[in-house]
N, C-alpha and C positions, 0 to 999 in steps of 0.2 A: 752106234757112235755117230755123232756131227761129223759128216764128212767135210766140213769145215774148219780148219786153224790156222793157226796166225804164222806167217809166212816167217817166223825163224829157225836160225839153225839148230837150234832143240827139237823143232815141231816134224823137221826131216826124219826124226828116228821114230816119228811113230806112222801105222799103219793105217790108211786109211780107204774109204770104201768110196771109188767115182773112178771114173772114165775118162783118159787123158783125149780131147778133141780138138781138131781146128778147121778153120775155114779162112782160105787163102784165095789170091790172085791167079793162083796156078794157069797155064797153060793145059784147058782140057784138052788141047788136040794131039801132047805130048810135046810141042814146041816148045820154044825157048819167050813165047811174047806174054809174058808172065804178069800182062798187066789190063787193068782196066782201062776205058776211054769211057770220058764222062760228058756228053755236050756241054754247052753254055746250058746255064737253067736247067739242066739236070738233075733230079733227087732219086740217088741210085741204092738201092740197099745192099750192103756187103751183107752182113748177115741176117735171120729171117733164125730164131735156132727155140725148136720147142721143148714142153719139160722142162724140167730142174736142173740149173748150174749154176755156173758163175767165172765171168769171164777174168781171165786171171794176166793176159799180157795181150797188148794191142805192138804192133811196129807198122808203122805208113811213110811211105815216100813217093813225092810227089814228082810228074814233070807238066810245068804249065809256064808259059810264058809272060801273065799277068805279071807284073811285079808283087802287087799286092793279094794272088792267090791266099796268103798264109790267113788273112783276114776276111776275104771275101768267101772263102772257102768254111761251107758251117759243116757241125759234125753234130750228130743227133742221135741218139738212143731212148730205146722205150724198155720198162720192163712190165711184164705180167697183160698185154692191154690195155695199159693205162690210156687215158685220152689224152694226154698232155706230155711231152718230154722229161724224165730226169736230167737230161744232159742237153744243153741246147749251145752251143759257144762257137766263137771261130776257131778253127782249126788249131795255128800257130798258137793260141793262149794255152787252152788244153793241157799242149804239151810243153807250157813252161815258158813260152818265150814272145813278149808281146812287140809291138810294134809293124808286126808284119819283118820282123828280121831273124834271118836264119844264124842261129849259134851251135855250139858244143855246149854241154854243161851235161852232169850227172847229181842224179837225188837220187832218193832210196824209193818215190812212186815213179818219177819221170827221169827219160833221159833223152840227149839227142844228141847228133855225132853228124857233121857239117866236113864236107872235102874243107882241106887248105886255101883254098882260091875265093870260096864260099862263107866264111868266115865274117859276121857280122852283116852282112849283105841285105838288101832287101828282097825279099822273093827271092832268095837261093834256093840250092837247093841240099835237103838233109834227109838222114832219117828221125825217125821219131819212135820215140818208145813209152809206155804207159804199164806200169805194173797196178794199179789200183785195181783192190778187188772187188766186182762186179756179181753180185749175186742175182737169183732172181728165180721165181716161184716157179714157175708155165710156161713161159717164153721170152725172149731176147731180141731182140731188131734194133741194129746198128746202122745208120743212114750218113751219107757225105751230100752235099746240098750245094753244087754247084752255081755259086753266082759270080763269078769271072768273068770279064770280054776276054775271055780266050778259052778253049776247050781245052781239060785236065786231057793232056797228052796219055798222060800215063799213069794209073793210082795202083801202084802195087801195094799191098796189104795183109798181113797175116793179122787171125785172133784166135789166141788160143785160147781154151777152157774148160774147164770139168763140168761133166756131166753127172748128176745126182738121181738116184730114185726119187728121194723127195728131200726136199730144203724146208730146214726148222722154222717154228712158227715166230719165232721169235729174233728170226735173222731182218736186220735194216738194208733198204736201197742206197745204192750210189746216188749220187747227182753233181752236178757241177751247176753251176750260173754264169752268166757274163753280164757284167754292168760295165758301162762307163760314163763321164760326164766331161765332157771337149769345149770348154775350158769348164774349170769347177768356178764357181763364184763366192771369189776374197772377197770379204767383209768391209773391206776398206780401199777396190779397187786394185789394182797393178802396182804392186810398191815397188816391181823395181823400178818402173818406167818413171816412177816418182821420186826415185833416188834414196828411198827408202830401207836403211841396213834392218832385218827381223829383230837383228837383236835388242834395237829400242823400245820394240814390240813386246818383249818378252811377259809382261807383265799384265797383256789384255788376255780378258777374263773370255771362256769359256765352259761355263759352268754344268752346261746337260749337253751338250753334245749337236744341239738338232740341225746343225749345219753340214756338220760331218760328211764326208762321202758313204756311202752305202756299199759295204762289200756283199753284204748279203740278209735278206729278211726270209726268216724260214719259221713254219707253223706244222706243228707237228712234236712226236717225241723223238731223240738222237741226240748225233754227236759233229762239232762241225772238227773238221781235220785239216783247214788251211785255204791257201791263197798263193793266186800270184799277181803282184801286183804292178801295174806299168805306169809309169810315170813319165812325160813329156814337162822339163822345166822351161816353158815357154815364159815366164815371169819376172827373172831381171834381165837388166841390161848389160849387166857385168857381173863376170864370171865370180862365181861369192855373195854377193850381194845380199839375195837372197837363198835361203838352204830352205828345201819344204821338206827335208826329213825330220822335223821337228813337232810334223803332227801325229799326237799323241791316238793308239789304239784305243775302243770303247767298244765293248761288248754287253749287249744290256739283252739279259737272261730273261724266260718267262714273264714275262713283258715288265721288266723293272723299268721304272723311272730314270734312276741313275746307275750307271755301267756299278757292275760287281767286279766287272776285271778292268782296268783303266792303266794304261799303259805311260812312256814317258816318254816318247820319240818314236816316227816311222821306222827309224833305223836300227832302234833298239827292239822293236819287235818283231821285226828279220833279223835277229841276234848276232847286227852287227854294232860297232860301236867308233864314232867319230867318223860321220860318215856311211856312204855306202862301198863296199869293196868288192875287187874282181875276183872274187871265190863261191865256188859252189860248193855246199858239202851235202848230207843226206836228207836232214830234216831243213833248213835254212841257209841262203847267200842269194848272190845277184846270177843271173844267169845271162843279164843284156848290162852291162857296166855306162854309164850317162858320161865314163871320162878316159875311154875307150882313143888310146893315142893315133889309133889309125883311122879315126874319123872324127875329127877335130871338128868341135861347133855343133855334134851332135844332141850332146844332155838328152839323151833317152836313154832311161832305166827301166829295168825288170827286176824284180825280186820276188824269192817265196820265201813263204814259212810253213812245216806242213807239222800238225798236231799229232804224228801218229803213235809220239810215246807221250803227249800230254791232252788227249780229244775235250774238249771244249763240250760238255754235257748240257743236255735242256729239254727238259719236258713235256713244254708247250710249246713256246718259241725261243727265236734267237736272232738278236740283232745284229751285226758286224759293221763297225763303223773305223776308221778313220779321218785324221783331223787333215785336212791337205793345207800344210805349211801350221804353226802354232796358232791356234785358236780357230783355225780356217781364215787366214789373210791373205793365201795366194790364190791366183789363178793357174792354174796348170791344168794338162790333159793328163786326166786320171782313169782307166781301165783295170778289168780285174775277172777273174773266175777265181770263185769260191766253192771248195767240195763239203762233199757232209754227205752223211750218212741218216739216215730216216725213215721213222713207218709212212707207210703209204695211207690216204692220201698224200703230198706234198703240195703246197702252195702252187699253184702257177710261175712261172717265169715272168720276168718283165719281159714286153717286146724288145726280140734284138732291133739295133739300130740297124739301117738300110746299109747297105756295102758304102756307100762313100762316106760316110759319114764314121762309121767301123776304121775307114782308112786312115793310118796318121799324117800327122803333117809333116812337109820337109822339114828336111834336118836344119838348116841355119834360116830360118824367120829371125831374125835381129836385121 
């Protein structure tokens, strides 16, 4: 039997053959100091796990006095020996929530849960939760990569996961990506700054996409399963002005010319509508809301969408684009981690960017 299925409440009633495991922050000496200490410039492996499994729940909380920990702090995974990472991102994206600010929100792979005081904050402080399932042939190595001016005080961590005799041959890797592009480059410069409403715009042509932001370029066969994606509207000068959830998703399959799936608004493909809204649900919402009353002059947004009952199929490759702003007219700081599933080889990653540059910008540049 595949000691592997699909994580629903049906899949509970059947029997299956693996070994419940974990590897934790515990106190081996029996105390109570349940955590790691990470130097600055540290690359510290939590886990190191041989043979057949698959990692099934991650939870991380942090204490570090960087503000921007949540970004500077990178998270790394390898599976089977690979030379290269399937998972390479900053920490904070991972689990859902870009800018380097700590939230609450709940999905059906990720979740996080922020004290009261903490709440929208930059560098607060939270837990973090990851249910995405994590297979892997031989071996597992999970890595946290400190590059903070301040030393991770404290990295408490569980990872739990089953352990297999052997993993079928036809099971795909996880991976994740981070991209971003601090400002993306509108077509027609800064319209807000030019006093420019989009909606005059509406009617410039876009035709193949090649402007697009890049959520993710993957070679290989799979399935991609979503995004989260962050958005800084640094682009009008007034509030309205300009809206960049109007750039349209493009997905262009085993290396098609022109997208097969093409979408009709940013906001319509986090499956919200007029807008982006302050709701999280399981597969798609915002989880960092840009209109957020207790941080007025912010416009930093988060949002995902994750494909786990619609996966995004491709044989050879697969390209993930969005438009930033209609036809790409805006400048904005755009970021992202993209997951998917795939046989191994997998492409390389693009270089992550340096910690400052990874940092966002303050909140009110006007």
């Amino acid at each position: 039997m595949n000691p592997l299925s699909y994580s629903t409440l049906k899949a509970l009633t059947l029997r299956r053959q693996a070994r419940t495991r974990r590897v934790s922050s515990y106190d081996r000496t029996g105390g109570n100091a349940d955590f790691w200490h990470i130097p600055v410039g540290e690359t510290v492996t939590l886990a190191d796990i041989s043979g057949a499994g698959c990692i099934t729940h991650l939870w991380f909380t942090v204490s570090c006095k960087d503000r921007d920990y949540l970004r500077k702090t990178l998270l790394k995974m390898y599976w089977d020996d690979e030379p290269e990472p399937s998972v390479y991102v900053p920490l904070g994206d991972f689990f859902g929530l870009g800018h380097g600010i700590a939230q609450s929100f709940a999905s059906a792979p990720l979740a996080t849960v922020a004290p009261a005081e903490m709440e929208g904050k930059r560098g607060g402080n939270m837990a973090m939760n990851s249910y995405w399932q994590m297979p892997f042939g031989t071996r597992a190595v999970i890595q946290i990569v400190n590059e903070c001016d301040e030393p991770i005080r404290a990295f408490y961590f569980y990872i739990d996961y089953e352990e297999y005799d052997t993993l079928p041959e036809d099971v795909l890797r996880f991976h994740a990506q981070y991209r971003q592009e601090t400002p993306t480059r509108g077509i027609k410069g800064e319209l807000g700054r030019q006093g420019v409403d989009i909606g005059s715009l509406f009617q410039e042509p876009n035709p193949d996409g090649k402007e697009n932001y890049v959520i993710l370029e993957a070679e290989g066969a799979g399935h991609y399963v979503g995004c989260v994606l962050s958005v800084h509207n640094i682009d009008p000068n007034v509030d309205g002005l300009t809206w960049w959830g109007e750039g349209d998703d493009m997905f262009f399959i085993d290396g098609e010319e022109l997208p097969s799936l093409h979408g009709t608004g940013s906001e319509d493909y986090f499956c919200h509508a007029w807008g982006m809204h302050d709701r999280a649900y399981p597969y798609a919402g915002t989880s960092i809301w840009e209109h957020d009353p207790r941080y007025p002059g912010r416009h930093k947004c988060t949002s995902y969408r994750f494909h786990i009952q619609d996966p995004v199929i491709f044989t050879r490759s697969l390209r993930v684009t969005i438009e930033h702003g209609h036809a790409n007219l805006q400048n904005n700081d755009y970021s992202s981690v993209a997951f998917w599933y795939q046989t191994e080889p997998h492409k390389p990653h693009p270089p992550v960017p340096g910690k400052w540059e990874r940092c966002a910008r303050p909140d009110t540049i006007r």
